[in-house]
PyMOL commands that place a pseudoatom at each C-alpha (Angstrom):
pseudoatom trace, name=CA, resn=UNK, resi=1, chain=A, elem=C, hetatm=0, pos=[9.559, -2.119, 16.148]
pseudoatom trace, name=CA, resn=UNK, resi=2, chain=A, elem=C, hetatm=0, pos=[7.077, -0.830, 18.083]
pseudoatom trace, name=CA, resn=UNK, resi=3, chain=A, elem=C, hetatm=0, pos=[3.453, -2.462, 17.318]
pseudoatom trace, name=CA, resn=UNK, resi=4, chain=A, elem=C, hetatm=0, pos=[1.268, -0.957, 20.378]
pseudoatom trace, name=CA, resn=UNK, resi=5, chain=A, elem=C, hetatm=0, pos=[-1.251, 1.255, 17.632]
pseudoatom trace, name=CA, resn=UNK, resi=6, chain=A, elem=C, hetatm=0, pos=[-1.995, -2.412, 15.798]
pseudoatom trace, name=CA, resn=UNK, resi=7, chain=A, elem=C, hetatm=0, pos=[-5.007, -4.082, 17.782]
pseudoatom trace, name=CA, resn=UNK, resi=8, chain=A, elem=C, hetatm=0, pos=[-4.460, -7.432, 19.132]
pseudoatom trace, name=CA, resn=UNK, resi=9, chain=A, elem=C, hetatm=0, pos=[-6.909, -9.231, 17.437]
pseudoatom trace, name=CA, resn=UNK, resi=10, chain=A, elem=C, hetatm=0, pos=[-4.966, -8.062, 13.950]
pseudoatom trace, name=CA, resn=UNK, resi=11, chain=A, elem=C, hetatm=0, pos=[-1.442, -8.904, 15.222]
pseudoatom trace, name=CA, resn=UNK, resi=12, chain=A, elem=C, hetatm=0, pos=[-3.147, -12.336, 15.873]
pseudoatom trace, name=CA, resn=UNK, resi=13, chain=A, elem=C, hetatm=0, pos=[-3.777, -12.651, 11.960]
pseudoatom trace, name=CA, resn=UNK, resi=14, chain=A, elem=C, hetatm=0, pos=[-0.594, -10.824, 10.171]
pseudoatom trace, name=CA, resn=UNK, resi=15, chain=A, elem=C, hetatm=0, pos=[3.080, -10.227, 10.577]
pseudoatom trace, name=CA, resn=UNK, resi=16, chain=A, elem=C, hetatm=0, pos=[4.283, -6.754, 10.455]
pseudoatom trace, name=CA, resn=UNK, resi=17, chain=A, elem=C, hetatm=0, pos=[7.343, -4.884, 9.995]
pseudoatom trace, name=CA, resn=UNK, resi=18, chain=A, elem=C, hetatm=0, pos=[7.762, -1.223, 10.501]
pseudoatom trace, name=CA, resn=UNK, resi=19, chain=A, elem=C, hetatm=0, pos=[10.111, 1.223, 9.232]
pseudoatom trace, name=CA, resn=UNK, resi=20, chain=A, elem=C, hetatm=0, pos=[10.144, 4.773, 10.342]
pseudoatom trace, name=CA, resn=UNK, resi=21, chain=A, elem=C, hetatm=0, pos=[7.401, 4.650, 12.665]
pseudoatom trace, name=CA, resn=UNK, resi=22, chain=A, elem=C, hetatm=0, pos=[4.922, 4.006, 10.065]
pseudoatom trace, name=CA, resn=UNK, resi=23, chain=A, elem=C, hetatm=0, pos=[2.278, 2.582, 12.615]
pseudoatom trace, name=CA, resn=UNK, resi=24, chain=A, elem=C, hetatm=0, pos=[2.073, 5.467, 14.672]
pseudoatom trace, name=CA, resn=UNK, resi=25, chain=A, elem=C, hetatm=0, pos=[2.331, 8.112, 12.352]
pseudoatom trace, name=CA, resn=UNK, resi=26, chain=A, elem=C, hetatm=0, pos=[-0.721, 6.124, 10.513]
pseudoatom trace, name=CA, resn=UNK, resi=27, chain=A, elem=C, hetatm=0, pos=[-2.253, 5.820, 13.994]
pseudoatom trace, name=CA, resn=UNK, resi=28, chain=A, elem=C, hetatm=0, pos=[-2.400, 9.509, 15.203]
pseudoatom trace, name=CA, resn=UNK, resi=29, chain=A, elem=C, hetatm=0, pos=[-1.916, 11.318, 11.684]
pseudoatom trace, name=CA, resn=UNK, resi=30, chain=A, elem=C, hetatm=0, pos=[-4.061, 9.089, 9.608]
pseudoatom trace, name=CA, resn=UNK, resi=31, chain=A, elem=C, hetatm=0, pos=[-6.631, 7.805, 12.151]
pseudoatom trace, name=CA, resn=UNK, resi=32, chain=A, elem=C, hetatm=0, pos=[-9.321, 6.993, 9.363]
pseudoatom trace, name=CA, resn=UNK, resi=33, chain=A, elem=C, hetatm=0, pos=[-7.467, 5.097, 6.424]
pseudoatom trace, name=CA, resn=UNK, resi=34, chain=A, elem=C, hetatm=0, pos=[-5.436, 3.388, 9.512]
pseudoatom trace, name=CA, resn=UNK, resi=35, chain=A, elem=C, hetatm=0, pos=[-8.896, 2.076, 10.772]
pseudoatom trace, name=CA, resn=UNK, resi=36, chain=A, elem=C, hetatm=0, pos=[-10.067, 1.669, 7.190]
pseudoatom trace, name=CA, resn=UNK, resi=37, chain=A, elem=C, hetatm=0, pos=[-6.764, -0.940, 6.969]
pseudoatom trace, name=CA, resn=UNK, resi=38, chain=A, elem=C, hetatm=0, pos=[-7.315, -2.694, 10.126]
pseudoatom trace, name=CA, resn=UNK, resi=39, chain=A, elem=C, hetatm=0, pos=[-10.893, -3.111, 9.214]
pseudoatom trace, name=CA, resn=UNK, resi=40, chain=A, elem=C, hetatm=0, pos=[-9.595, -4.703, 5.672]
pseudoatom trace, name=CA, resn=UNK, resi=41, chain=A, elem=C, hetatm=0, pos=[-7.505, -6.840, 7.380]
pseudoatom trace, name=CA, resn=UNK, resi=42, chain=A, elem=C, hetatm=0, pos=[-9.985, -8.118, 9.964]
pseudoatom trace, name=CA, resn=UNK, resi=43, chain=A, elem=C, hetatm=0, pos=[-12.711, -8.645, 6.960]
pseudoatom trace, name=CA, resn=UNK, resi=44, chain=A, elem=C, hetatm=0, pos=[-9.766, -10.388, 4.751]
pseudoatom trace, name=CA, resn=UNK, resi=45, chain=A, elem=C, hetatm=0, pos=[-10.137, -14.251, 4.684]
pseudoatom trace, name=CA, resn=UNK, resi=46, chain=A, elem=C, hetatm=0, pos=[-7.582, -16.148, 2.887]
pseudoatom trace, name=CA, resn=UNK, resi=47, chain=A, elem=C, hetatm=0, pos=[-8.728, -19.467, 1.392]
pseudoatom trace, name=CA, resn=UNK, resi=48, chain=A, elem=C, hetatm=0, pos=[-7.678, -22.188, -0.444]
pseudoatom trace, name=CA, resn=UNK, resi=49, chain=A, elem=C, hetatm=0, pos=[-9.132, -21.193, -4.040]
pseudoatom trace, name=CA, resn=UNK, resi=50, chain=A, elem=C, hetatm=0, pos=[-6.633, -18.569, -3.597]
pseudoatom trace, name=CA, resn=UNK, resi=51, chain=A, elem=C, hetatm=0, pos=[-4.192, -19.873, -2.917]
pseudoatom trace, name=CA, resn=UNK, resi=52, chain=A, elem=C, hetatm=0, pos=[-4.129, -22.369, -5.758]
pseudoatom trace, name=CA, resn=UNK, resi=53, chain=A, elem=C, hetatm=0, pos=[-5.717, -19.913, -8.694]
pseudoatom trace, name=CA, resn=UNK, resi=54, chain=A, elem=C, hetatm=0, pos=[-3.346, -18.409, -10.928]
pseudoatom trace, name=CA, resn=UNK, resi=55, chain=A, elem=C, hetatm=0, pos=[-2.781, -14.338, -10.669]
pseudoatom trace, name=CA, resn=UNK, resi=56, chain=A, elem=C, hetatm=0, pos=[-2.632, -12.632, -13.894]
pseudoatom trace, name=CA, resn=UNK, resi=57, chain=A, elem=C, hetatm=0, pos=[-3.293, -9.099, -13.753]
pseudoatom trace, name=CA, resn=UNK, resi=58, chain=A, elem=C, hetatm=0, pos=[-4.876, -9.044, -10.318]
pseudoatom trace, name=CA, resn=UNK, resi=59, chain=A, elem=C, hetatm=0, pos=[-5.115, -12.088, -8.290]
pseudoatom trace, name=CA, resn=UNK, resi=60, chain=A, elem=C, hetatm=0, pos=[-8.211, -12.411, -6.191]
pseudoatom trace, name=CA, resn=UNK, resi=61, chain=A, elem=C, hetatm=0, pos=[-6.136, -11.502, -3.225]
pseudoatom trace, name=CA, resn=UNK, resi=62, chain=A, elem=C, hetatm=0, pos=[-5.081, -7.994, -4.006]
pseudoatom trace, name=CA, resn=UNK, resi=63, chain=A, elem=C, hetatm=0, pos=[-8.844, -7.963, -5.109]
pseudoatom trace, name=CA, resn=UNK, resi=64, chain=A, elem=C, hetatm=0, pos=[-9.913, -8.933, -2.366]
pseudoatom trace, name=CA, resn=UNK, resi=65, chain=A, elem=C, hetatm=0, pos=[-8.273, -6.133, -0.312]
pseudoatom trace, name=CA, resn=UNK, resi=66, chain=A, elem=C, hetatm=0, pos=[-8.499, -3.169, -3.141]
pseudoatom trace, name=CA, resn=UNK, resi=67, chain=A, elem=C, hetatm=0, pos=[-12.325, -4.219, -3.174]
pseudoatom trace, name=CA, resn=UNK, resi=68, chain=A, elem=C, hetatm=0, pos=[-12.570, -3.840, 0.369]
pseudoatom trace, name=CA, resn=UNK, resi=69, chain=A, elem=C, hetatm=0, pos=[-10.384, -0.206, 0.686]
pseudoatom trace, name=CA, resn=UNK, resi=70, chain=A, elem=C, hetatm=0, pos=[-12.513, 0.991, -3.315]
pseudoatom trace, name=CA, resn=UNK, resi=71, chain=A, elem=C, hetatm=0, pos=[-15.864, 0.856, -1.323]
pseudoatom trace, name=CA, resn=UNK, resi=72, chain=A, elem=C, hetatm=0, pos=[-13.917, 3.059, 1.713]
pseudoatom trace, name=CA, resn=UNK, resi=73, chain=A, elem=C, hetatm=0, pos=[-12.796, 6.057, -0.668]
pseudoatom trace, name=CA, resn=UNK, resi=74, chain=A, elem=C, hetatm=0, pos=[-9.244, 4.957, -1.889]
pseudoatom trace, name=CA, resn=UNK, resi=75, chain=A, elem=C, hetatm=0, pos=[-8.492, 4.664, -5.408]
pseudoatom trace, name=CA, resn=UNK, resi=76, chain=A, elem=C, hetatm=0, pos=[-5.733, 3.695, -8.234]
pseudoatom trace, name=CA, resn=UNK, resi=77, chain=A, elem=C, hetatm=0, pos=[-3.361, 6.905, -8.281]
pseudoatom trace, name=CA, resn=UNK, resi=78, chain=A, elem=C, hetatm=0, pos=[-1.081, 7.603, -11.164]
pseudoatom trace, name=CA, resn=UNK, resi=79, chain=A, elem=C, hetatm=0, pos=[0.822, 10.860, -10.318]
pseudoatom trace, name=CA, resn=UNK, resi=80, chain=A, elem=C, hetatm=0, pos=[2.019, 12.886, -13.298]
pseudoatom trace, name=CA, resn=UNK, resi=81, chain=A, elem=C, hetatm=0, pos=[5.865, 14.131, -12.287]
pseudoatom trace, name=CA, resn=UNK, resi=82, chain=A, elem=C, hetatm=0, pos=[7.950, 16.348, -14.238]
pseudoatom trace, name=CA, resn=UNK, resi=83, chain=A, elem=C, hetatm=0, pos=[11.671, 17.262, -13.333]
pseudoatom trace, name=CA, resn=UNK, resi=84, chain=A, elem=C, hetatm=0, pos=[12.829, 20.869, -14.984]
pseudoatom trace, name=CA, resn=UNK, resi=85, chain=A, elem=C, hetatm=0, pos=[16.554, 20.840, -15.799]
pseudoatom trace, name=CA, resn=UNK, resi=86, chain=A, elem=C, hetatm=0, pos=[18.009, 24.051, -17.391]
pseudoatom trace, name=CA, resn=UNK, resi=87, chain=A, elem=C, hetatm=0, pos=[13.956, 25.032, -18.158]
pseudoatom trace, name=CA, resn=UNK, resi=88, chain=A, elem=C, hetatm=0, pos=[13.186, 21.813, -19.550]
pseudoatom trace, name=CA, resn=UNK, resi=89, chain=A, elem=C, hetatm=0, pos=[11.230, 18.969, -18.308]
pseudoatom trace, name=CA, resn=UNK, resi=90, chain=A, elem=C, hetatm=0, pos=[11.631, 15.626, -18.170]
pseudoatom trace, name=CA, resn=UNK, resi=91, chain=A, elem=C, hetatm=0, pos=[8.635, 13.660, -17.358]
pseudoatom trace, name=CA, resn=UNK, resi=92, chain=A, elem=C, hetatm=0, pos=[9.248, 11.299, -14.480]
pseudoatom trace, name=CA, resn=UNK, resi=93, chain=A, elem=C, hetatm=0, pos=[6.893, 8.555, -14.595]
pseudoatom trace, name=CA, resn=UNK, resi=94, chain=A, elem=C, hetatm=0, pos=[6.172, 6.022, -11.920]
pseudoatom trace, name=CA, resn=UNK, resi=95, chain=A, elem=C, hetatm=0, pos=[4.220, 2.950, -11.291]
pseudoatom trace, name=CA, resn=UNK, resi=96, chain=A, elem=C, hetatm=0, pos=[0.347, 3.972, -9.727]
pseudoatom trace, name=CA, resn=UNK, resi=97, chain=A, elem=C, hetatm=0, pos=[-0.302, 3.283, -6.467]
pseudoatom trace, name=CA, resn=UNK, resi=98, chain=A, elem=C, hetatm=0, pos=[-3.360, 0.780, -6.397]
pseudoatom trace, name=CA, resn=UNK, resi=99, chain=A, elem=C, hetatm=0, pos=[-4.820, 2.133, -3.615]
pseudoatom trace, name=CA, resn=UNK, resi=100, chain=A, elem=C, hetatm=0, pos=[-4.139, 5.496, -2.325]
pseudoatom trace, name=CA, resn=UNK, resi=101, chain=A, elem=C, hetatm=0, pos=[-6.410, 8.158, -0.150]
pseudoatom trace, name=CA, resn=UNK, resi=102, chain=A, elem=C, hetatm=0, pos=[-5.287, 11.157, 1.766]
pseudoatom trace, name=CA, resn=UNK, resi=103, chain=A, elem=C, hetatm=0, pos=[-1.640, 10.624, 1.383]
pseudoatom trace, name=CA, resn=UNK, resi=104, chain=A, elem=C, hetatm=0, pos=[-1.686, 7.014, 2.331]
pseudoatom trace, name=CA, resn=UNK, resi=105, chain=A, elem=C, hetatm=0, pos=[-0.823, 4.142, -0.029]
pseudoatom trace, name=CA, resn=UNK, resi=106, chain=A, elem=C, hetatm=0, pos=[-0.913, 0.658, 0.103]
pseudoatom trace, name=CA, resn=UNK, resi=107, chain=A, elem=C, hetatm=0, pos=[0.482, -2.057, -2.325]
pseudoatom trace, name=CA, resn=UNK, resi=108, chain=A, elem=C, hetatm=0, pos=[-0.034, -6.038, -2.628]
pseudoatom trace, name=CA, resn=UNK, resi=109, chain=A, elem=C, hetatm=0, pos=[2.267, -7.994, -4.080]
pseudoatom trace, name=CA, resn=UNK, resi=110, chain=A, elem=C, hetatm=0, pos=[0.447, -11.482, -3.779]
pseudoatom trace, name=CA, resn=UNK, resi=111, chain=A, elem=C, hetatm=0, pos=[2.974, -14.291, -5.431]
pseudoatom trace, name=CA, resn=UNK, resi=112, chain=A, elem=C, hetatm=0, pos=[4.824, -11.685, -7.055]
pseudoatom trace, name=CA, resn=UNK, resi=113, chain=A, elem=C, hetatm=0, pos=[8.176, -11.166, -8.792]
pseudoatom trace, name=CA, resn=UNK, resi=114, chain=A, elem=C, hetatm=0, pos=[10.413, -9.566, -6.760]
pseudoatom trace, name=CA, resn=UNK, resi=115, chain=A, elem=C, hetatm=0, pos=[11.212, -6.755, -9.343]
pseudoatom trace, name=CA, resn=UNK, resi=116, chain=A, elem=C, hetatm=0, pos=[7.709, -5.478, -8.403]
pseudoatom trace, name=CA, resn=UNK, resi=117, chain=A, elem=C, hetatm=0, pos=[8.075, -5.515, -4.661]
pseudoatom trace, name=CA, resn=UNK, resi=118, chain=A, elem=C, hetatm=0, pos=[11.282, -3.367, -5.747]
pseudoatom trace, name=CA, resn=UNK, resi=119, chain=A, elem=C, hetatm=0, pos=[9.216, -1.298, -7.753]
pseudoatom trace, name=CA, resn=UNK, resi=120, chain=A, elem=C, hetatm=0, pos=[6.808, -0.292, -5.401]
pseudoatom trace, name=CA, resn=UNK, resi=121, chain=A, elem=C, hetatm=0, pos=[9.419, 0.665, -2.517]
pseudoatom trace, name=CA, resn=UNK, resi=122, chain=A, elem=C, hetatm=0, pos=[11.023, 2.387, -5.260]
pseudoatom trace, name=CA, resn=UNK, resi=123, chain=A, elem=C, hetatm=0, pos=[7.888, 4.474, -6.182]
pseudoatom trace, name=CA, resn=UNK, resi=124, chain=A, elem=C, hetatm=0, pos=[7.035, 5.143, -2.527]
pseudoatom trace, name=CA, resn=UNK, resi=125, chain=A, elem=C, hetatm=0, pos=[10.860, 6.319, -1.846]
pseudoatom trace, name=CA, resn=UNK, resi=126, chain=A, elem=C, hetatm=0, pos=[10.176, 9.126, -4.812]
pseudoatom trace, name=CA, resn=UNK, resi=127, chain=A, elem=C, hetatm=0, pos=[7.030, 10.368, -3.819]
pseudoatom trace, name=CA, resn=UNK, resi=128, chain=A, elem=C, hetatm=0, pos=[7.985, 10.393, -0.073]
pseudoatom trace, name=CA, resn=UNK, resi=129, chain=A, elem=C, hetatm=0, pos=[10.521, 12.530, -0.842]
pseudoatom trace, name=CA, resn=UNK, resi=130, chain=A, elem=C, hetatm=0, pos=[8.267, 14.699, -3.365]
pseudoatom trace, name=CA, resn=UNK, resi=131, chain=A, elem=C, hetatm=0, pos=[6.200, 14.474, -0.410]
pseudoatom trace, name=CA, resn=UNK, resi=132, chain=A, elem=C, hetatm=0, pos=[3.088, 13.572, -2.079]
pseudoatom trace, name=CA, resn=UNK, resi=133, chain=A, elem=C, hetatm=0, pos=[3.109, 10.371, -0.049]
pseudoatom trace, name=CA, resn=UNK, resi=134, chain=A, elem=C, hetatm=0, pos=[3.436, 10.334, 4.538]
pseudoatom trace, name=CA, resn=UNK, resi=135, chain=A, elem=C, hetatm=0, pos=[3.111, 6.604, 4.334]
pseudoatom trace, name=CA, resn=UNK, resi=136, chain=A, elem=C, hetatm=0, pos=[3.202, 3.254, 2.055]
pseudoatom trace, name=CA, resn=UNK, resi=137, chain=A, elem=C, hetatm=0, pos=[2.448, 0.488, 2.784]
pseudoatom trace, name=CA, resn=UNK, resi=138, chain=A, elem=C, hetatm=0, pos=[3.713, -2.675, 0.391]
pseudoatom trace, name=CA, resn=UNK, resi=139, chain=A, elem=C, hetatm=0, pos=[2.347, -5.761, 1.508]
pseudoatom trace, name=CA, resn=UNK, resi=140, chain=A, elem=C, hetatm=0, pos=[3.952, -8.837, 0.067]
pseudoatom trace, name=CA, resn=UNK, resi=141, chain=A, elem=C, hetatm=0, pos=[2.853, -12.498, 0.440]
for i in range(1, 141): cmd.bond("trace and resi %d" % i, "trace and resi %d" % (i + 1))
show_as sticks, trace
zoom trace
């Protein structure tokens, strides 16, 4: 795993893992949403509150980090995919990405079952392949 394009100060904070040279291809392909997610995660302070609040929906900590990318230009994307088979189609649906810009997507899974970690590398796998997507990133806690 090579972690060079992630600053210092960042590494410090997180742990990463990398799979198919995600880092550098967000590095030199994707230079502004990769700045807009070290930004996030340099702004992102974890407390205690939390920690200890229950999630619903939306925990505050996926909030927290959507709020921060929302005000940057990404966005909730739902991608409407059909499959024709003998000239019919069969709708395809996924799960949206919560927030996606310019090919990029990112997913938090704060506390979460682990059905819906497998459901997010799942809907990254499909449109990576229907290349719609050049990198996701799933971040679970």
């Amino acid at each position: 795993m090579s972690l060079e394009n992630i600053p210092a100060d960042v590494r410090a904070r997180c742990r990463f893992q990398e799979w198919n040279h995600a880092y550098a291809v967000l590095a030199t392909d994707f230079r502004s949403e990769f700045q807009g997610l070290m930004d996030c995660l340099r702004a992102f302070v974890l407390t205690k509150t939390d920690i200890l609040t229950p999630g619903g929906r939306r925990s505050s900590i996926p909030g927290k980090l959507g709020g921060f990318l929302e005000g940057r230009g990404w966005a909730e994307k739902s991608f409407d995919i059909q499959i024709m088979v003998d000239g019919a189609s069969i709708p395809t649906p996924t799960h949206k990405i919560d927030n996606f810009k310019n090919r990029v997507g990112v997913e938090v899974e704060w506390n979460n079952k682990t059905e819906f970690y497998d459901r997010g590398l799942n809907t990254f796998r499909l449109l990576r392949e229907l290349r719609v997507l050049s990198v996701g990133e799933l971040s679970r806690a």
